[in-house]
N, C-alpha and C positions, 0 to 999 in steps of 0.2 A: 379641714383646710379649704380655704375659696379660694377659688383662678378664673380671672378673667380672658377671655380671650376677646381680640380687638382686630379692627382690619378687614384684610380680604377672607371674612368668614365664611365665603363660597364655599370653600376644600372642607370646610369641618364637617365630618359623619358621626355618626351614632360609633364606628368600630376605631376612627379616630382622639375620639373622648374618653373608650371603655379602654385604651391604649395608654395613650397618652398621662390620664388622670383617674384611673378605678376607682379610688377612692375618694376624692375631693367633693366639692360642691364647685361645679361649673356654671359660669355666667358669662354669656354672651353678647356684646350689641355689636351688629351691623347681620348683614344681611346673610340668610341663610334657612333652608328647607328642611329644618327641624322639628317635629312635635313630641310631646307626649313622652319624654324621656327621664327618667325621677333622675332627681337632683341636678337636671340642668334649669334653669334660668336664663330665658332669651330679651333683652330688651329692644322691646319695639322703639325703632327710632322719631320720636315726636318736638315739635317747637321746645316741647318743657324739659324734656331728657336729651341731655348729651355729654358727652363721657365726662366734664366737670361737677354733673351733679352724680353719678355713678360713684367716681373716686371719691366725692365728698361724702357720700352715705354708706359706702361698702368698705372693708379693709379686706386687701387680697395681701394672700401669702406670695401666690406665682400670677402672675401676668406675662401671656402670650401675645407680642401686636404682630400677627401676621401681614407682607408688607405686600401691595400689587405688584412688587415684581417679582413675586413669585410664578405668575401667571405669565406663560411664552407668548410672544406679540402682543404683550399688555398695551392695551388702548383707552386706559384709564386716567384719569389727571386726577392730580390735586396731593397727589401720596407725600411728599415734603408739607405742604400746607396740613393734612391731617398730622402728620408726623409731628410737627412743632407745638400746635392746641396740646395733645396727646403729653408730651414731657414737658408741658405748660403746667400741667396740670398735675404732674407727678412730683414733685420739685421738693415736696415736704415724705413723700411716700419714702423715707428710707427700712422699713418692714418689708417693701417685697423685693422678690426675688425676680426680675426682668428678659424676658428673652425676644431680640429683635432677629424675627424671622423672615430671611430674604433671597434672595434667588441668587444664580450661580456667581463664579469668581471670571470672568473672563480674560484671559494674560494680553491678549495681543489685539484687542479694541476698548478703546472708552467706555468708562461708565460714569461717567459725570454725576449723575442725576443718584445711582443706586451711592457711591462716595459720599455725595451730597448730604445723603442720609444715613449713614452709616457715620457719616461726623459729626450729624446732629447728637447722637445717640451718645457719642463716647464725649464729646464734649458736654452734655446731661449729666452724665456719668460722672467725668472728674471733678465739674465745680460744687455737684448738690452729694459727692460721695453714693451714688447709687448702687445699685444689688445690679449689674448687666453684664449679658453676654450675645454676643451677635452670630446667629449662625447664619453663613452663606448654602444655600441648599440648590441643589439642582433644582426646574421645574414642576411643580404638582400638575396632578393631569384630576378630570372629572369627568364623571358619567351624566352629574346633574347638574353642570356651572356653565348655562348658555355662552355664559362670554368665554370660555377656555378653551381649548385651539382643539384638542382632542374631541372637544366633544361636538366643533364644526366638521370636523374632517369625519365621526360617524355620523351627523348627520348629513352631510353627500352622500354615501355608501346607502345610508338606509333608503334613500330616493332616487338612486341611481343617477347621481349628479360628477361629473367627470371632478378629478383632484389636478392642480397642478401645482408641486413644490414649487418655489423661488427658492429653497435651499438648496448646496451643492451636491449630490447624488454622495460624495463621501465624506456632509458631513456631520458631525457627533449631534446623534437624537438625546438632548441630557435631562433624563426627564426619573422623577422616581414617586415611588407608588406612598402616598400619604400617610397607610400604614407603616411603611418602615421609619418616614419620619417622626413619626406617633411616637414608634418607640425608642429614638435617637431623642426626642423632648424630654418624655420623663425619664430616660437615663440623666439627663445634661440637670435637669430639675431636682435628681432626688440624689446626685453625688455635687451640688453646690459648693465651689468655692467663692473665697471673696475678689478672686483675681477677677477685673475687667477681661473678657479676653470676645476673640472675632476668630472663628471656630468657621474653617471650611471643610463639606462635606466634598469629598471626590468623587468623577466619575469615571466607577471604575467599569464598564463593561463597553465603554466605546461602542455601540451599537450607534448606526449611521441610516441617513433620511433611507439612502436604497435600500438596507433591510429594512426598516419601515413599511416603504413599498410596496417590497415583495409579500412582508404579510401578510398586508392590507390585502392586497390583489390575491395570494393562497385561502383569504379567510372565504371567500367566495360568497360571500352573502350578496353582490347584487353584479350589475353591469358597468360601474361606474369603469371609467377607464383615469390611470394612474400613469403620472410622468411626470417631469418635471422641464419647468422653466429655464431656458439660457437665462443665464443670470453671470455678472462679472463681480461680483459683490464678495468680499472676505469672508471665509468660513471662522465664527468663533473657533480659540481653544480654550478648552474650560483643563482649570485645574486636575489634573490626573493621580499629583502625589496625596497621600494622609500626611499632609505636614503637622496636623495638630495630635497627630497617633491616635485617633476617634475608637478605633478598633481596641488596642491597649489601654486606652484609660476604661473608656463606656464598654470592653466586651463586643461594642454596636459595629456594626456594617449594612450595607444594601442588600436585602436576600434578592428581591425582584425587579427585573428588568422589563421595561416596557414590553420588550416583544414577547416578554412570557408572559406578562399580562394582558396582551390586546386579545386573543377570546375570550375572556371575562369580562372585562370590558366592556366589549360590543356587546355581551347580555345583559348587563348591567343597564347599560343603556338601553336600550332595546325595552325591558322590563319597566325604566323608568319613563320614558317618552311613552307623546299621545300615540295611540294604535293610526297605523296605518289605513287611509283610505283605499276601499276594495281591490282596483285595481294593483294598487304598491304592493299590498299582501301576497296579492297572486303573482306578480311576478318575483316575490322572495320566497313564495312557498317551492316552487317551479324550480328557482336553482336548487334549494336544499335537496328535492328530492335526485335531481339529476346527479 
């Protein structure tokens, strides 16, 4: 079986693919810190290659377009523009099997732009009879994706550079660990129906910016000082029910919540980023031992 994956290929790891697709033959273009992994397939982006000549030389069974808004405080443009080339380009593909992956449901502020796109997708869908389904996903976070929010906020800590939320101290951090979406994909992938559907994942653990905080500042690895910004600004609510019974159909749920995973985490990163300059080291060596 080939699958392509497309989009904000930042989140894709090596335990995300061995998840998600065990068995397949993986191909990827867009960007991502990948090597040396059998049976993946990474296409460098060049003037000659881009994803019309891909879909014209490849037949994929699954296609994954991960979508920038999966990323918190995305500060990326163009996602509608790629989105459209993208099922420009699909229009004759009725063989695969399509999954548009995108970030949370929000009840009680606009999403223009994330609709936007999500009516591209269904309108592809019902004129060209496409193989799609749209899952809404909370947040991905990375150890290795300069531009993702978590992985600004550990590098302050590791430089002892102070934090200040503009979020409201109570509210929902909705954020979930890649692996579990890994394996809420190839669940959704390998129990395929032909129903269209827009599949929301909930967040069910309610964990909020102030525990956040507090972690951050019990993980004690540096000096940085944590707090937050007056701010008058609406707090999201993201969807909280399993309206689509994700748990009943796929078996699947969230095992891990951010806050159980921010020590690992911060090793991850830690392990992944450049080594600290002498002094940084010493003043991180100095809290550990204290």
């Amino acid at each position: 079986m080939k699958v392509l994956l497309f989009g904000n290929t930042g989140y894709i790891t090596k335990e995300f693919i061995e998840e998600a697709f065990p068995n397949s033959d993986v191909y990827i273009f867009g960007e991502i810190n990948l090597t040396g992994l059998k049976k993946v397939t990474v296409f460098k982006k060049t003037e000659a290659i881009g994803i019309a000549e891909i879909l014209e030389n490849y037949r994929f069974d699954q296609i994954l377009y991960l979508s920038n808004f999966l990323t918190y405080k995305n500060q990326q443009i163009g996602e509608l523009e790629r989105l459209q080339d993208f099922l420009k380009n699909t229009s004759k593909l009725t063989w695969s099997n399509i999954i548009y992956l995108t970030g949370p449901e929000i009840i009680n502020l606009p999403q223009d732009l994330e609709r936007a796109a999500e009516n591209l997708c269904l309108h592809w869908a019902h004129t060209y009879s496409g193989s799609l389904k749209i899952i809404r996903s909370p947040y991905i976070y990375s150890a290795t994706q300069p531009e993702d929010y978590f992985y600004g906020l550990m590098s302050n800590i590791r430089r002892n550079q102070p934090i200040r939320f503009d979020e409201q101290p109570d509210e929902v951090a909705n954020f979930i660990n890649s692996e579990d979406l890994a394996e809420l994909v190839y669940k959704v992938f390998n129990s395929w129906t032909d129903e269209i559907e827009v599949l929301t994942i909930p967040s069910p653990f309610q964990d909020t910016f102030q525990k956040l905080a507090t972690k951050l500042q019990n993980l004690e690895l540096s000096h940085s000082t944590i707090g937050f910004q007056s701010s008058n600004k609406l707090s999201p609510l993201y969807q909280t029910m399993d309206k689509n019974n994700l748990r009943g159909r796929y078996g699947w749920f969230i095992h891990y919540s951010i806050l159980d995973d921010l020590s690992d985490f911060y090793c991850q990163f830690a392990s992944e980023s450049k080594p600290l300059r002498r002094l940084e080291f010493r003043g991180l060596k100095k809290i550990s031992i204290d």
